[in-house]
C-alpha positions in Angstrom: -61.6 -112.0 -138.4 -63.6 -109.1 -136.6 -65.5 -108.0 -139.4 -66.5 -110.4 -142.0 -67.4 -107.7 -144.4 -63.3 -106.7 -144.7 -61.5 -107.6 -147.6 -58.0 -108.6 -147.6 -57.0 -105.6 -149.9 -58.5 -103.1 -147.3 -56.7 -104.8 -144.4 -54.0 -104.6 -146.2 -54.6 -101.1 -147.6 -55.1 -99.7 -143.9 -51.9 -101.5 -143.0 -49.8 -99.9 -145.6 -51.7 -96.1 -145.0 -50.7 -96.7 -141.0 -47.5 -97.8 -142.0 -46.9 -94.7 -144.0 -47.8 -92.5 -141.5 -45.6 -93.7 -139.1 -42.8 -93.4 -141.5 -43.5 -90.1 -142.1 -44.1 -88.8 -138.7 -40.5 -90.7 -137.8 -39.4 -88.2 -140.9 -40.8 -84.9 -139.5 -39.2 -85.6 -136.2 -35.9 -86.6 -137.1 -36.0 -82.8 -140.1 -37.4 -81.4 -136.4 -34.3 -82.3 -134.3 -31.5 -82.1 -137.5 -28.5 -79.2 -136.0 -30.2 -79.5 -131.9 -28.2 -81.3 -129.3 -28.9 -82.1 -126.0 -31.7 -84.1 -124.2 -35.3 -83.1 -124.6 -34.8 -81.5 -128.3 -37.5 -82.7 -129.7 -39.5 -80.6 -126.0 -37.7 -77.6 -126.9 -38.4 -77.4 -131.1 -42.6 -78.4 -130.2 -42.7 -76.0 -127.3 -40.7 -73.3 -130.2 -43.3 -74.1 -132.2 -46.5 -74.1 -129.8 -45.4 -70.5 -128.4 -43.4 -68.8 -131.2 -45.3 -69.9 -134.4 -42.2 -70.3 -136.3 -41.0 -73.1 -138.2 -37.7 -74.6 -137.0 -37.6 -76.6 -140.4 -34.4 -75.9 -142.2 -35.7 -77.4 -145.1 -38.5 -74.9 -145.9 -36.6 -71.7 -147.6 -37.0 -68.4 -145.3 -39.9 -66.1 -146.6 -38.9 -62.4 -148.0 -39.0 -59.5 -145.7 -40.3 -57.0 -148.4 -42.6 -57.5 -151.1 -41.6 -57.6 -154.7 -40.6 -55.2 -157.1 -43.7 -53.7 -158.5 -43.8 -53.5 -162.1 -46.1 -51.3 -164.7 -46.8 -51.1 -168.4 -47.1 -47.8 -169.9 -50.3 -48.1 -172.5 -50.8 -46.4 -175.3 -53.9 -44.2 -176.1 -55.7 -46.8 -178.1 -55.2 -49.3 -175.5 -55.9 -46.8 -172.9 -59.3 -46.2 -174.6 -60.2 -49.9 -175.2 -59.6 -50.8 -171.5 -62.5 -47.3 -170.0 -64.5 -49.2 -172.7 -63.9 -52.4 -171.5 -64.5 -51.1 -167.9 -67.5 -49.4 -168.8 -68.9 -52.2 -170.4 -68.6 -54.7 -167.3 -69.8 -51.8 -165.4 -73.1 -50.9 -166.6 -75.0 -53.9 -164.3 -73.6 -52.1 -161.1 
């Protein structure tokens, strides 16, 4: 062994961490290249990502192009009152 001071579990550990990784880049790359054809695919979707910034990934659901619907709560004058005295409260260090 290189390193005396290695136990078998952390060989084995590392082996199973590496092994994972590969697994899961293999995974990323074949989600990359799902619904392209032709050579160089995986080229095209890295240099789409490197210049464009946007995800090819089908998997990841497209993000809305407007924000959400805004809502409010109309408050009554008791609650109106106990929320300046709550401000005013948490104010007064400042």
């Amino acid at each position: 062994m290189p390193d005396e001071h290695v136990s078998i579990l952390q060989s084995l550990g590392l082996a199973v961490l590496a092994f994972a990784a590969v697994v899961w880049s293999l995974g990323l790359l074949g989600r990359m290249r799902r619904g392209r054809s032709g050579a160089g695919s995986l080229r095209l979707t890295l240099r789409t990502l490197w210049y464009t910034g946007r995800t090819p990934l089908r998997a990841l659901p497209h993000q809305r192009q407007f924000p959400p619907h805004l809502e409010h709560v109309e408050l009554t004058p008791t609650e109106r009152d106990a929320f300046a005295g709550l401000v005013r409260q948490l104010s007064d260090g400042r």
